[in-house]
ZAFI-174370 format. One record per residue: residue number from 0; residue in one letter; x, y, z of N, C-alpha, C in turn. Coordinates in Angstrom, 2 decimals. Layout:
BEGIN
rec k = NUM, r = A, n_X = X, n_Y = Y, n_Z = Z, ca_X = X, ca_Y = Y, ca_Z = Z, c_X = X, c_Y = Y, c_Z = Z
...
This chain:
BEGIN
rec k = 0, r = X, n_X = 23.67, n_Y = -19.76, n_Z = 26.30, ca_X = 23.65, ca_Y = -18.38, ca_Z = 25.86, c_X = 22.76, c_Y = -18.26, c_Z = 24.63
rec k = 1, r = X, n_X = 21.90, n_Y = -17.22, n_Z = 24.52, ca_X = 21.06, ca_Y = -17.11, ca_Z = 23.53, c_X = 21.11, c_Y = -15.90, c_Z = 22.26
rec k = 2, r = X, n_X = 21.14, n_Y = -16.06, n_Z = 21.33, ca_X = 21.78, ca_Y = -15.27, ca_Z = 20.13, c_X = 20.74, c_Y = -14.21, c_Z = 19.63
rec k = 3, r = X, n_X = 21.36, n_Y = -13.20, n_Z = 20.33, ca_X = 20.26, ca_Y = -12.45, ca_Z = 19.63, c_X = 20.43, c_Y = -11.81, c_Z = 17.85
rec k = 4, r = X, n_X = 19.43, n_Y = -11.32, n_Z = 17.94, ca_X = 19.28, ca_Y = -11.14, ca_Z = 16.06, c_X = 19.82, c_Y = -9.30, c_Z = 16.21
rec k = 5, r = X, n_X = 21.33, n_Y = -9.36, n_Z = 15.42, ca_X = 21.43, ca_Y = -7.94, ca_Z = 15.37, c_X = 21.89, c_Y = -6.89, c_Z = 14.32
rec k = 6, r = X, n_X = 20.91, n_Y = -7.77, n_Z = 13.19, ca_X = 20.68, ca_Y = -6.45, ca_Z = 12.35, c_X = 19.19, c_Y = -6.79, c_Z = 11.65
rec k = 7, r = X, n_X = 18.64, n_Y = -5.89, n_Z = 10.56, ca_X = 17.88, ca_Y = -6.15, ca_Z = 10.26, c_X = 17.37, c_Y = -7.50, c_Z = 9.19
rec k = 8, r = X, n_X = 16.50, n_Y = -7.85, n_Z = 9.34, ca_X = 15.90, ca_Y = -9.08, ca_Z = 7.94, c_X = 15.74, c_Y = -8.64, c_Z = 6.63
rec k = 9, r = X, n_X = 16.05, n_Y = -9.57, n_Z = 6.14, ca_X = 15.60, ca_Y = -8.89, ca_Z = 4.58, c_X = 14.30, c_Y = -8.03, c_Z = 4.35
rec k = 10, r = X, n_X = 13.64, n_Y = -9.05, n_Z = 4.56, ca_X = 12.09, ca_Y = -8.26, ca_Z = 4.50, c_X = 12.25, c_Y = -6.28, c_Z = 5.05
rec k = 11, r = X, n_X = 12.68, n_Y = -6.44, n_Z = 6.53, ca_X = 13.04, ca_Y = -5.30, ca_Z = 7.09, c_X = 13.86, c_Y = -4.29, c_Z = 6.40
rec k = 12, r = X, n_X = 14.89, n_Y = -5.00, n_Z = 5.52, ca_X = 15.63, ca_Y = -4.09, ca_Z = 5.03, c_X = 15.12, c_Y = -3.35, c_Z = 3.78
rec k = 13, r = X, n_X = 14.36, n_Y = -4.66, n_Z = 3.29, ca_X = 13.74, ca_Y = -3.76, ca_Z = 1.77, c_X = 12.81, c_Y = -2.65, c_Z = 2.46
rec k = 14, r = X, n_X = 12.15, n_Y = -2.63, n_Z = 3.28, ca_X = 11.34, ca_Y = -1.78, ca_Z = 3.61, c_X = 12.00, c_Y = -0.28, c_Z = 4.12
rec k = 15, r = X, n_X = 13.25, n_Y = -0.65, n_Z = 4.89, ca_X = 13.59, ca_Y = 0.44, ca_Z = 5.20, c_X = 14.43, c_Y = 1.48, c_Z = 4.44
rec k = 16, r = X, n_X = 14.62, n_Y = 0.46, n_Z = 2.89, ca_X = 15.48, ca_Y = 1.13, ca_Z = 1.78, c_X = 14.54, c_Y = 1.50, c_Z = 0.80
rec k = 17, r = X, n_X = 13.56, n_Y = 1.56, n_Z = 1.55, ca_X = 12.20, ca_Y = 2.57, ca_Z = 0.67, c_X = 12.17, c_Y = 4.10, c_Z = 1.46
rec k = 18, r = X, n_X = 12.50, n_Y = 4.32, n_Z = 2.41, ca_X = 12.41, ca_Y = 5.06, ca_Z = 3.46, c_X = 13.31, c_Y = 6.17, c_Z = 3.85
rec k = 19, r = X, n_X = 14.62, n_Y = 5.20, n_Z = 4.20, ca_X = 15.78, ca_Y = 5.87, ca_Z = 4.57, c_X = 16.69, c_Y = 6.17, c_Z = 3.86
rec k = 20, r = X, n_X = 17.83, n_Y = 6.88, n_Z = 4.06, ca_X = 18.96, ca_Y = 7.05, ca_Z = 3.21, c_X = 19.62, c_Y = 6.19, c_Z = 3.11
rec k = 21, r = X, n_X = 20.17, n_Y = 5.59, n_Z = 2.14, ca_X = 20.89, ca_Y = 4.47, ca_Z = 1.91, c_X = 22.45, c_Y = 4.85, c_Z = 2.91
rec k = 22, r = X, n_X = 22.75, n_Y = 5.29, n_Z = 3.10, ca_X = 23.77, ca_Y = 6.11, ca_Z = 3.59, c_X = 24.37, c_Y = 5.51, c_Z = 5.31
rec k = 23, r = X, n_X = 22.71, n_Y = 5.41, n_Z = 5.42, ca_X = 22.44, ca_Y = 5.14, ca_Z = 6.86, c_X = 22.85, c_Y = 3.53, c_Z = 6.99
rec k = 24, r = X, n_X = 22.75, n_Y = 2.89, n_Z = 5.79, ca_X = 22.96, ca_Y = 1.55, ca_Z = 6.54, c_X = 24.55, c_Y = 0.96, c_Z = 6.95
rec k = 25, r = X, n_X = 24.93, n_Y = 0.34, n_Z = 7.19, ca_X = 26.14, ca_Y = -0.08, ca_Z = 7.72, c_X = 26.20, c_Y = -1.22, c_Z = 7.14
rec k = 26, r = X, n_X = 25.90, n_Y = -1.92, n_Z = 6.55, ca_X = 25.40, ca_Y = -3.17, ca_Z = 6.08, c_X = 24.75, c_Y = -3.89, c_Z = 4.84
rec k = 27, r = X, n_X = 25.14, n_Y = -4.70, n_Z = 3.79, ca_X = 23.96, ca_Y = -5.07, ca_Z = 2.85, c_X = 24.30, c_Y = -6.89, c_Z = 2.58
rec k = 28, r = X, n_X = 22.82, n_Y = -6.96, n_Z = 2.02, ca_X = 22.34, ca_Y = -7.87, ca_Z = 1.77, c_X = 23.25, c_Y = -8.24, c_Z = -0.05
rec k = 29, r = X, n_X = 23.86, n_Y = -9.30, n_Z = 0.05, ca_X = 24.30, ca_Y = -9.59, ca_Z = -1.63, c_X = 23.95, c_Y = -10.92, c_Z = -2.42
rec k = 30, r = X, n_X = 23.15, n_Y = -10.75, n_Z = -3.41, ca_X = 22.94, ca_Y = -12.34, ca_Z = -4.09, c_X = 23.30, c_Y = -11.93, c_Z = -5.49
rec k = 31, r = X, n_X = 24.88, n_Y = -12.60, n_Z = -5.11, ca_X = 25.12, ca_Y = -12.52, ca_Z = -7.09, c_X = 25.29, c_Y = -14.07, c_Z = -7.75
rec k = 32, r = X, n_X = 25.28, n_Y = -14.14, n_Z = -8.97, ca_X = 25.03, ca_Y = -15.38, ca_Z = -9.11, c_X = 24.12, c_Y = -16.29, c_Z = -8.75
rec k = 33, r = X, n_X = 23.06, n_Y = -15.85, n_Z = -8.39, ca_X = 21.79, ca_Y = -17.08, ca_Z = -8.03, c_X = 22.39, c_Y = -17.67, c_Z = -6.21
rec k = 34, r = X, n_X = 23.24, n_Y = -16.97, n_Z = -5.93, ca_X = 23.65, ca_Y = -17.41, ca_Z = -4.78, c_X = 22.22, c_Y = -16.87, c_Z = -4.13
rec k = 35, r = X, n_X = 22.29, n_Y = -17.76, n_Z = -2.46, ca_X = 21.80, ca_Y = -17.38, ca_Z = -1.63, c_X = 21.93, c_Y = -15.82, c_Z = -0.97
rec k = 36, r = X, n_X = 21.16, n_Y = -14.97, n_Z = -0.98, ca_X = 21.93, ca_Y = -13.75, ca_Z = 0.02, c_X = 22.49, c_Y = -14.20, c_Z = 1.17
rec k = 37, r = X, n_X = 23.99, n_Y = -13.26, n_Z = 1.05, ca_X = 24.54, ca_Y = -13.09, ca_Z = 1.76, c_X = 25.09, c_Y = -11.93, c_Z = 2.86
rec k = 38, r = X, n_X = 25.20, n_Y = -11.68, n_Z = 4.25, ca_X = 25.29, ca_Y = -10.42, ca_Z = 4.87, c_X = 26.82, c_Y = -10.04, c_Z = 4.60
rec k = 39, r = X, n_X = 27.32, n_Y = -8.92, n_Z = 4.36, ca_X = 28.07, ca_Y = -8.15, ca_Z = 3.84, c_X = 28.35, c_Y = -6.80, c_Z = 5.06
rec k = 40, r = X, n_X = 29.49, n_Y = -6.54, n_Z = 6.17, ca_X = 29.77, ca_Y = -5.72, ca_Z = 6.78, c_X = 30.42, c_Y = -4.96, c_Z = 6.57
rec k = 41, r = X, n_X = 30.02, n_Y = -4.13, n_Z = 5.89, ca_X = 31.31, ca_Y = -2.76, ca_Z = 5.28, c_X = 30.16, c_Y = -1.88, c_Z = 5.25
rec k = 42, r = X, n_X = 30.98, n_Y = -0.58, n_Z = 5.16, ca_X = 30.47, ca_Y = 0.89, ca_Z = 5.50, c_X = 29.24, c_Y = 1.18, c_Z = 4.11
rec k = 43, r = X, n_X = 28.85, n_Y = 1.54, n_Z = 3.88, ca_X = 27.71, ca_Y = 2.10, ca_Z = 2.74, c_X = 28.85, c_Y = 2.36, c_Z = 1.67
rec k = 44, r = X, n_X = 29.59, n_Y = 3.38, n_Z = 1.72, ca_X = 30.51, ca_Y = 4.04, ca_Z = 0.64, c_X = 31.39, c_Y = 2.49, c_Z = 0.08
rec k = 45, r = X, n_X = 31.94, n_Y = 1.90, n_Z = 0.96, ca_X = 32.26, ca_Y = 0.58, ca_Z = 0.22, c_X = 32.04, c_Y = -0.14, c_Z = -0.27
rec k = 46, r = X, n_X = 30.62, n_Y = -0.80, n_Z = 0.11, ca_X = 29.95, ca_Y = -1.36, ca_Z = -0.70, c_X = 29.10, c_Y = -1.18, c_Z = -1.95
rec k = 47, r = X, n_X = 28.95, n_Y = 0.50, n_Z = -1.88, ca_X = 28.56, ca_Y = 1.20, ca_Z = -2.95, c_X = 29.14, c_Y = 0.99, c_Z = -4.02
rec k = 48, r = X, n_X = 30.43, n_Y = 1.23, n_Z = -3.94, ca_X = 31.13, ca_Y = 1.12, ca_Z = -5.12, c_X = 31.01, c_Y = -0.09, c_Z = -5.89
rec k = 49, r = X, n_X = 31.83, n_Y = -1.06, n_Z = -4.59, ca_X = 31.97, ca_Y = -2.46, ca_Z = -5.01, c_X = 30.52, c_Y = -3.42, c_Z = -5.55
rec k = 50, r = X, n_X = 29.53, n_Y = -2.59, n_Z = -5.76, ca_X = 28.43, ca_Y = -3.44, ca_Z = -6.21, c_X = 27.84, c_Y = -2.62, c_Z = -6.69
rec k = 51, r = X, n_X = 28.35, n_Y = -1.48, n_Z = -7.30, ca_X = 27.57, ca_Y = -0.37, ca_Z = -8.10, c_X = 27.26, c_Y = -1.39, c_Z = -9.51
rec k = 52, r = X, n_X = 25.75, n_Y = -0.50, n_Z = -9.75, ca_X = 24.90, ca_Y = -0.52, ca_Z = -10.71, c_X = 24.05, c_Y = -1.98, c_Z = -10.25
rec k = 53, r = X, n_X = 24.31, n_Y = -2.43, n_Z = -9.13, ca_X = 23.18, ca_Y = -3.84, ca_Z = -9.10, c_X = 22.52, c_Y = -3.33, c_Z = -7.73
rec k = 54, r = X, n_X = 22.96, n_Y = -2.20, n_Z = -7.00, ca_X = 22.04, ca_Y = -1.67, ca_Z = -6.18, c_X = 20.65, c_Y = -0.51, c_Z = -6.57
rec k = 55, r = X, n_X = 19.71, n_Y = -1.33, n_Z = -6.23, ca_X = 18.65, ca_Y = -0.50, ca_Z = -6.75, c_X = 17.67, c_Y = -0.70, c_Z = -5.18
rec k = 56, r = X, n_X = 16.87, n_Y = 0.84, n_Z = -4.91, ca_X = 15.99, ca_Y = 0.74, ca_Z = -3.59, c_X = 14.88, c_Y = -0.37, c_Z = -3.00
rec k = 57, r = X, n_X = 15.65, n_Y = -1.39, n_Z = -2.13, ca_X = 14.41, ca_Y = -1.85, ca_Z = -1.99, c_X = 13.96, c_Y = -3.33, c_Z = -2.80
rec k = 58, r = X, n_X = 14.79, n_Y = -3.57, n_Z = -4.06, ca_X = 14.57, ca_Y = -4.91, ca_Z = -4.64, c_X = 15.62, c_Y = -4.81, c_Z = -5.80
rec k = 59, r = X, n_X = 16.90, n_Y = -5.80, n_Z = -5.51, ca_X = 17.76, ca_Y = -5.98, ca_Z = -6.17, c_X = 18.52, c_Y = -6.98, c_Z = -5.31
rec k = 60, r = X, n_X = 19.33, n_Y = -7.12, n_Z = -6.01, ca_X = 20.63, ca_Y = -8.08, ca_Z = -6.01, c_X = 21.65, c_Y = -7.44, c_Z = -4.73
rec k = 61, r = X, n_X = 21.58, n_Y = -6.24, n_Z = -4.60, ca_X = 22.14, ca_Y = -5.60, ca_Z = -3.02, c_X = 21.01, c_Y = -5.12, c_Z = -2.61
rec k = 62, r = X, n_X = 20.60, n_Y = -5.54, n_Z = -1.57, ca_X = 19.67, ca_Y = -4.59, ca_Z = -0.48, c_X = 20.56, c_Y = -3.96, c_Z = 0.89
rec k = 63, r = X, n_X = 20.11, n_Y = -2.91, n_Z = 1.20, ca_X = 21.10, ca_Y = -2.45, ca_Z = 2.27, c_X = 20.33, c_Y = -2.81, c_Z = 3.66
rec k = 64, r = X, n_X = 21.18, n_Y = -3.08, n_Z = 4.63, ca_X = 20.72, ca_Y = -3.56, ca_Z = 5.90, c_X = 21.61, c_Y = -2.85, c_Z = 7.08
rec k = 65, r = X, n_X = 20.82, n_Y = -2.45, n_Z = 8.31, ca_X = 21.13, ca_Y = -1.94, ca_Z = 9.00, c_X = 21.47, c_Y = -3.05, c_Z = 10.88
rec k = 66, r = X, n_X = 22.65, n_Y = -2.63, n_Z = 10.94, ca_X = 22.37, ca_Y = -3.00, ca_Z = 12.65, c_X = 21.92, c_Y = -2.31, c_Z = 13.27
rec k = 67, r = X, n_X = 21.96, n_Y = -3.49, n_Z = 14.66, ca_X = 20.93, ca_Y = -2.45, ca_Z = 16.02, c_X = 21.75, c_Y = -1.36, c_Z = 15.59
rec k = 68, r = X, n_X = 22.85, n_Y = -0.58, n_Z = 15.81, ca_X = 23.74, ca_Y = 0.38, ca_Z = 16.19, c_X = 23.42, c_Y = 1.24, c_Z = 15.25
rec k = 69, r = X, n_X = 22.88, n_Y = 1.12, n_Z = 14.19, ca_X = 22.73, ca_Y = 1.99, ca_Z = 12.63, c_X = 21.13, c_Y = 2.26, c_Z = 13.09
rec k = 70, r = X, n_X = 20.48, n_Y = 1.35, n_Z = 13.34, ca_X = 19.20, ca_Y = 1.75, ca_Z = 14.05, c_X = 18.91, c_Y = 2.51, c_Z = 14.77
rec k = 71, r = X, n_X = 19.77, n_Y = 2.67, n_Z = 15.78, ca_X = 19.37, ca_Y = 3.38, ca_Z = 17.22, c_X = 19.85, c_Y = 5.10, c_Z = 16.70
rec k = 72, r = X, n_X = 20.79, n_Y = 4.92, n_Z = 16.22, ca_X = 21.58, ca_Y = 6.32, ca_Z = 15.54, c_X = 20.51, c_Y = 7.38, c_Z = 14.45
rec k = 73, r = X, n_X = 19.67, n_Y = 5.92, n_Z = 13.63, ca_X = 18.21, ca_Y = 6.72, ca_Z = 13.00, c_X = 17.42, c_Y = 6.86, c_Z = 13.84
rec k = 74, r = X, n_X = 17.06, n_Y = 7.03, n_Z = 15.22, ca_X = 15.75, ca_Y = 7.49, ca_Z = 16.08, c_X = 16.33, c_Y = 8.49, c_Z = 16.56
rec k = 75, r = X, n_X = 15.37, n_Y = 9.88, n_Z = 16.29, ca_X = 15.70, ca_Y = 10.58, ca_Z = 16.71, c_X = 15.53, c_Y = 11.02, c_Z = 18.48
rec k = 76, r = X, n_X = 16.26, n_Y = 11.93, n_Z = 18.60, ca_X = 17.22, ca_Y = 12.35, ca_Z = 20.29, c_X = 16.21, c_Y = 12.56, c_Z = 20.85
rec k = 77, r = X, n_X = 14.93, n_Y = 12.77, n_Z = 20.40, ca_X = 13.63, ca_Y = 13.64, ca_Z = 21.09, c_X = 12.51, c_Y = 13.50, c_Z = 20.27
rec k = 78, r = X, n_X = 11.30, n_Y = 13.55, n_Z = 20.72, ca_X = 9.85, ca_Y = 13.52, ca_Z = 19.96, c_X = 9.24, c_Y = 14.38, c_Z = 21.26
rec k = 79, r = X, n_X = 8.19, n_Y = 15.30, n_Z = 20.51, ca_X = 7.56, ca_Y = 16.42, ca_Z = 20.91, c_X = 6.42, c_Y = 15.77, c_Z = 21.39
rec k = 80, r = X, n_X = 5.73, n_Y = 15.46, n_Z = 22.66, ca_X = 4.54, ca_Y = 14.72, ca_Z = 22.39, c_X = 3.49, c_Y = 15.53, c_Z = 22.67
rec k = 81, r = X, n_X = 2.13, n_Y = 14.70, n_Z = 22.68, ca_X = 1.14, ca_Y = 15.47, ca_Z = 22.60, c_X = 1.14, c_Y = 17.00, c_Z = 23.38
rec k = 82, r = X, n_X = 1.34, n_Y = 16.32, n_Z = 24.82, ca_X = 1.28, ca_Y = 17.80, ca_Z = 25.62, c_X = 2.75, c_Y = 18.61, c_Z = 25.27
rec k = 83, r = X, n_X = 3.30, n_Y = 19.08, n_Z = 24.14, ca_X = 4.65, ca_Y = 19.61, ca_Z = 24.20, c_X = 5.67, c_Y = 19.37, c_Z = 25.24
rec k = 84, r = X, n_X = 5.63, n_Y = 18.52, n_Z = 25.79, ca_X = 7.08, ca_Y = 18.01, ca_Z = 26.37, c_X = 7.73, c_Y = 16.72, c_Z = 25.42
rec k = 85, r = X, n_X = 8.82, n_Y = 17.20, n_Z = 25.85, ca_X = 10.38, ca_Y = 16.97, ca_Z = 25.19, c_X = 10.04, c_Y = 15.49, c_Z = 25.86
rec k = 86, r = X, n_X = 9.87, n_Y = 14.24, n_Z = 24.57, ca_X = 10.73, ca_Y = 12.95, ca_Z = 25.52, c_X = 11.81, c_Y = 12.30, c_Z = 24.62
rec k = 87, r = X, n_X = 12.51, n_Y = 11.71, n_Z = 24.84, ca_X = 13.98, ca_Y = 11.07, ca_Z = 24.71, c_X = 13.25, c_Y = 9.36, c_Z = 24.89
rec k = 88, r = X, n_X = 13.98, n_Y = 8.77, n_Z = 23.49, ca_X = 13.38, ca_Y = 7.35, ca_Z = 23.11, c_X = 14.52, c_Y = 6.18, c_Z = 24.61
rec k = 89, r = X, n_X = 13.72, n_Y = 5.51, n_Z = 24.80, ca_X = 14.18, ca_Y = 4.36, ca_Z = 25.20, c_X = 14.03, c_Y = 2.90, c_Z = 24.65
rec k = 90, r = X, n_X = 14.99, n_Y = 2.31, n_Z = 24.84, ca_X = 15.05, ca_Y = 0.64, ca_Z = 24.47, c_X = 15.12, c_Y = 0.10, c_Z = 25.71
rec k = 91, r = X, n_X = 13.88, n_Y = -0.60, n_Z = 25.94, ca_X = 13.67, ca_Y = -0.92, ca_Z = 27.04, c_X = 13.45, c_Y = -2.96, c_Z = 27.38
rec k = 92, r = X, n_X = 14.03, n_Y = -3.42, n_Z = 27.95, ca_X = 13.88, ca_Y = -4.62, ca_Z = 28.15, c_X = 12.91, c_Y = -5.29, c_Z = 29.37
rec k = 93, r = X, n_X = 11.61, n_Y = -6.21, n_Z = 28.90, ca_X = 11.34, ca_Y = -6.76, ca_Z = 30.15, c_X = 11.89, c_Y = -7.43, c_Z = 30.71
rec k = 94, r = X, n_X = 10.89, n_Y = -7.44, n_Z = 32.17, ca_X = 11.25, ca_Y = -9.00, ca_Z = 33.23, c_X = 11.53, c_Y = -10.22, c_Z = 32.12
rec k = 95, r = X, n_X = 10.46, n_Y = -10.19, n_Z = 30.98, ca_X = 10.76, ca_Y = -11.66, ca_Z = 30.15, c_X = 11.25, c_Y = -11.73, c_Z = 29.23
rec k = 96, r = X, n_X = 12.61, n_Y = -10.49, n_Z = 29.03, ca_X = 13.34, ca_Y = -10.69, ca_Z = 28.05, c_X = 12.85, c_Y = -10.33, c_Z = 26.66
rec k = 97, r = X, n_X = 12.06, n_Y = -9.67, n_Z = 26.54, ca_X = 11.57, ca_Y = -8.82, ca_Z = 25.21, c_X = 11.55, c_Y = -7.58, c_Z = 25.29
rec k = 98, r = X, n_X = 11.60, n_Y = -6.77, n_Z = 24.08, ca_X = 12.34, ca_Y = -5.56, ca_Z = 23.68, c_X = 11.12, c_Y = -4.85, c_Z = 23.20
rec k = 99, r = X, n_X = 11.02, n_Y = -3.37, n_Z = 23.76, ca_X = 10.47, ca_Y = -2.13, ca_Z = 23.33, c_X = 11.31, c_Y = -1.19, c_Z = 22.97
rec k = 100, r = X, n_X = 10.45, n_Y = 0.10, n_Z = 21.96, ca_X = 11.24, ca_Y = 1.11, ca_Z = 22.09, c_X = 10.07, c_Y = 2.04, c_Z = 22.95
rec k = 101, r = X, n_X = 10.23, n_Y = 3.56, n_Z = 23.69, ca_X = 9.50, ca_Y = 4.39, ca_Z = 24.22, c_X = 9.76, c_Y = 5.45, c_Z = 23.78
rec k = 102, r = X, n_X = 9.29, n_Y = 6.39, n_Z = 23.66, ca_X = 9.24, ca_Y = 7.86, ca_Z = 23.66, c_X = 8.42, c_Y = 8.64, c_Z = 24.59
rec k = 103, r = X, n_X = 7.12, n_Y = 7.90, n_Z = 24.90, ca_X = 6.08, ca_Y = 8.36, ca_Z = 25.97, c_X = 5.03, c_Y = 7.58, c_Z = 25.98
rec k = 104, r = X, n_X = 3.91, n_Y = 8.24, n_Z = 26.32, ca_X = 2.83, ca_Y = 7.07, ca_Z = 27.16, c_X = 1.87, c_Y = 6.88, c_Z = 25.39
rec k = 105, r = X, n_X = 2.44, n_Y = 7.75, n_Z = 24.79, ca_X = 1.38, ca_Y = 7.84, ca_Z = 23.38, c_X = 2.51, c_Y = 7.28, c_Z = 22.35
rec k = 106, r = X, n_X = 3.71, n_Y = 7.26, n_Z = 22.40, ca_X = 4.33, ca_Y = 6.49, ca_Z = 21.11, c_X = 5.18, c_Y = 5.87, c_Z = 21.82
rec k = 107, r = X, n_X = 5.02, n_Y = 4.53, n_Z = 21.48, ca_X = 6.02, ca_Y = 3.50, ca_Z = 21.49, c_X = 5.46, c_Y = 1.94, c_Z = 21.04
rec k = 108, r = X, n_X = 6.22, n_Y = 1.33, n_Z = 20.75, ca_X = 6.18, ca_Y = -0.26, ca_Z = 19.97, c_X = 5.67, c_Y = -1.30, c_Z = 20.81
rec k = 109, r = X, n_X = 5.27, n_Y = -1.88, n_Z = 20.19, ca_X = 4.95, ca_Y = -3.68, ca_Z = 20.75, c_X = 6.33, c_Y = -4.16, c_Z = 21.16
rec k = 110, r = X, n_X = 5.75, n_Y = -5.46, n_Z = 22.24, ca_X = 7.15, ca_Y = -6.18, ca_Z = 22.47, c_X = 7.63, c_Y = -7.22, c_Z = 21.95
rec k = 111, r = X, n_X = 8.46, n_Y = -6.86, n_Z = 21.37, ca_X = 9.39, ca_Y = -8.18, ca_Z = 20.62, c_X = 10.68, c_Y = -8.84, c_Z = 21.28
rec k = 112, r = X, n_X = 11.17, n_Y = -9.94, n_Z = 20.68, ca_X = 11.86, ca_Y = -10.62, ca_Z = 21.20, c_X = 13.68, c_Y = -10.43, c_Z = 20.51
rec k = 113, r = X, n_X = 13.61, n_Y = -9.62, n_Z = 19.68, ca_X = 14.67, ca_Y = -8.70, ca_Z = 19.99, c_X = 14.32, c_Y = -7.49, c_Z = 19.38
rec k = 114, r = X, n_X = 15.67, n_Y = -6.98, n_Z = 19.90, ca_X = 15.55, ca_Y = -5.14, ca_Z = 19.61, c_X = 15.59, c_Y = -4.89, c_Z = 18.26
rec k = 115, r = X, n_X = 15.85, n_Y = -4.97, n_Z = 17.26, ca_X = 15.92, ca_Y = -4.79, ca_Z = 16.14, c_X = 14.74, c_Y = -4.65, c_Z = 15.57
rec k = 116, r = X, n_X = 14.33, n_Y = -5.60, n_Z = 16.18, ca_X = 12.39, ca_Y = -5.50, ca_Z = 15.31, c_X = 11.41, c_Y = -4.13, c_Z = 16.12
rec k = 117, r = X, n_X = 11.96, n_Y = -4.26, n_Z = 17.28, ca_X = 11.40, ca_Y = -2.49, ca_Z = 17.93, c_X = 12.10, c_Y = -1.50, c_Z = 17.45
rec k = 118, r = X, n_X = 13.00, n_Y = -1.41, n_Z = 17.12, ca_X = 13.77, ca_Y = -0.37, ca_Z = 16.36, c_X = 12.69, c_Y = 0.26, c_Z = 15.08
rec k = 119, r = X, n_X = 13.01, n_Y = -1.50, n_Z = 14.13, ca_X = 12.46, ca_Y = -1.47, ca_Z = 13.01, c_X = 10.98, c_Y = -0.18, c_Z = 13.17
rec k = 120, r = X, n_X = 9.84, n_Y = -1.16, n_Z = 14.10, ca_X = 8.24, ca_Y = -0.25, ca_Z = 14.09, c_X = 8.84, c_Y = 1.20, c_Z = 14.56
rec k = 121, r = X, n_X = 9.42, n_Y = 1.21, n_Z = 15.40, ca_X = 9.42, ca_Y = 2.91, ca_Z = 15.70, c_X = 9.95, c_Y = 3.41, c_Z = 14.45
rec k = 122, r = X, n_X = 11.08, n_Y = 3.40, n_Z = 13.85, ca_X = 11.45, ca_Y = 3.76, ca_Z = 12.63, c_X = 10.33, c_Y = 4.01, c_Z = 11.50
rec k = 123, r = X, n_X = 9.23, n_Y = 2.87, n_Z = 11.72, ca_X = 8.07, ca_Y = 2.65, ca_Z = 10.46, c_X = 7.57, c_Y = 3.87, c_Z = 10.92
rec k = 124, r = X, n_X = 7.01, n_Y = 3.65, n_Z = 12.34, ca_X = 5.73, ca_Y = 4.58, ca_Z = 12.84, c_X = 6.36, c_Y = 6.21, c_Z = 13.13
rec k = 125, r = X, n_X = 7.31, n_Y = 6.41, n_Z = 12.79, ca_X = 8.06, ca_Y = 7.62, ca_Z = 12.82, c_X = 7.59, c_Y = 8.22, c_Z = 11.76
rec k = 126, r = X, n_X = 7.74, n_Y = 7.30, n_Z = 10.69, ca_X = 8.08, ca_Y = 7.75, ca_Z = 9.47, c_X = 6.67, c_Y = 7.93, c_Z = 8.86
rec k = 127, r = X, n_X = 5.80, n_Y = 7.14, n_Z = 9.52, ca_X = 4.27, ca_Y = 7.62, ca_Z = 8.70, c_X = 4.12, c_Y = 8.95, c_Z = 9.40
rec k = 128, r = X, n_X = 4.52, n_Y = 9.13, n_Z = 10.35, ca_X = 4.06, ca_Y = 10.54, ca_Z = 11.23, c_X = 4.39, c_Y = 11.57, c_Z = 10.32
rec k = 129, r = X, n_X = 5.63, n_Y = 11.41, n_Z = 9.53, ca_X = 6.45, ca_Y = 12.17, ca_Z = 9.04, c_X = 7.48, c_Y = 13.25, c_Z = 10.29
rec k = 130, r = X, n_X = 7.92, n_Y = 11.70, n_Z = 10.61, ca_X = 8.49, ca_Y = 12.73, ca_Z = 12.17, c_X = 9.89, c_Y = 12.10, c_Z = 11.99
rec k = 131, r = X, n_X = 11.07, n_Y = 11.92, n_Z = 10.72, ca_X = 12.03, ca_Y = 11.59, ca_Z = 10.47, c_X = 12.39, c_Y = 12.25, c_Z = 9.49
């Protein structure tokens, strides 16, 4: 059985806590004490508290991190595409076991080898559009 990766990377997360609402994540990253980071599963509001004043956007001692499930919930229900029709995103899996996201024949991601990291680019490439 093979393990897939299901939330975001650090790297991923600082980036997306430049971006998104902190609100949104489900998840954070914690290094107190020179410890190694560690992943942390509690709601945003809990961990807020419990590590208030060492969360700062993006580069600190808490970074917030999102799962697939916190991911999929930030893409939005619909994108307008070129020709004004309505499309609805998909997560789509190949024959060889790597992961897209779709919206239409003009936006959608490279294939990666898990979903999280297609999440991640559509999320990026959303967001330069200014379409989030």
């Amino acid at each position: 059985m093979t393990t897939t990766k299901s939330y975001t990377s650090l790297e991923q997360s600082r980036k997306l806590a430049e971006i998104l609402p902190l609100e949104s994540a489900d998840m954070c990253y914690k290094c107190l004490d020179e410890d190694p980071y560690d992943i942390v599963c509690k709601p945003y509001s809990e961990w807020k508290e419990e590590y208030k004043g060492l969360l700062i956007r993006g580069n600190a001692n808490v970074i917030p991190c999102w799962s697939l499930a916190a991911l999929l919930d930030i893409l939005p229900d619909n994108y307008i595409d070129v020709d004004d029709t309505i499309k609805h995103p998909s997560l789509m899996k190949t024959e060889d076991g790597r992961y897209m996201v779709i919206y239409s024949d003009f936006q959608y991601t490279l294939l990666y080898n898990y979903p999280v990291n297609a999440c991640v680019e559509m999320i990026l490439k959303l967001h330069k559009l200014n379409l989030l």
